[in-house]
N, C-alpha and C positions, 0 to 999 in steps of 0.2 A: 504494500500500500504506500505510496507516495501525496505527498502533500505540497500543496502549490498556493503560493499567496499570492494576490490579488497584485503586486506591484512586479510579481515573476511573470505572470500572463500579459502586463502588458508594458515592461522592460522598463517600469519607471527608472529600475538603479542607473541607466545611461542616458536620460533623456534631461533636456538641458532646463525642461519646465520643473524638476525635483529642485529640493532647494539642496539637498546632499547627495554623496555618494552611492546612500542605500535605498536610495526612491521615494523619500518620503516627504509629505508638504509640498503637493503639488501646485504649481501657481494658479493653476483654474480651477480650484477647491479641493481642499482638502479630502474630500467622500467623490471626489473626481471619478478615480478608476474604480469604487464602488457602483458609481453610475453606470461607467460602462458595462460592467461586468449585469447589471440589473438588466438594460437593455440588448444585452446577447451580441454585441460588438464581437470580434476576432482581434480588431487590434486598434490602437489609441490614434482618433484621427490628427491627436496634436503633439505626435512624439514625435524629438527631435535629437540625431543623437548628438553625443557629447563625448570628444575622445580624452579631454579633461577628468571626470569621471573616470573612465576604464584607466586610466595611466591610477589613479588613486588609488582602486581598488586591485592594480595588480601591487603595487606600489605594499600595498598591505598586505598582501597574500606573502611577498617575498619576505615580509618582515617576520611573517608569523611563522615560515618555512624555514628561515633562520635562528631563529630560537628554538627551534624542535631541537 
């Protein structure tokens, strides 16, 4: 059984409208991709991506891979 959050289906962690790294606090409201997800969307008509973002989040991956 796998588990999927609402900012994994619709890539907030890369999109330039999240105010962080992790997808969260979207700038076109907060219950944003809740919305979508009500209305049966496939994917966010306002996602944009952000290669700022992915640089962070490998950026912390290697940190965390470093400390193992």
């Amino acid at each position: 059984m796998s588990i999927a959050c609402v900012q994994d289906i619709y890539r907030c962690d890369t999109c330039k409208s999240a105010s962080d790294e992790y997808g969260r606090d979207c700038k076109h409201g907060i219950l944003f991709p809740l919305a979508l997800l009500m209305a049966e969307q496939n994917k966010c008509m306002n996602y944009e991506f952000d290669p700022e973002k992915v640089k962070l989040q490998l950026k912390r991956k290697e940190e965390r891979k470093n400390e193992s």
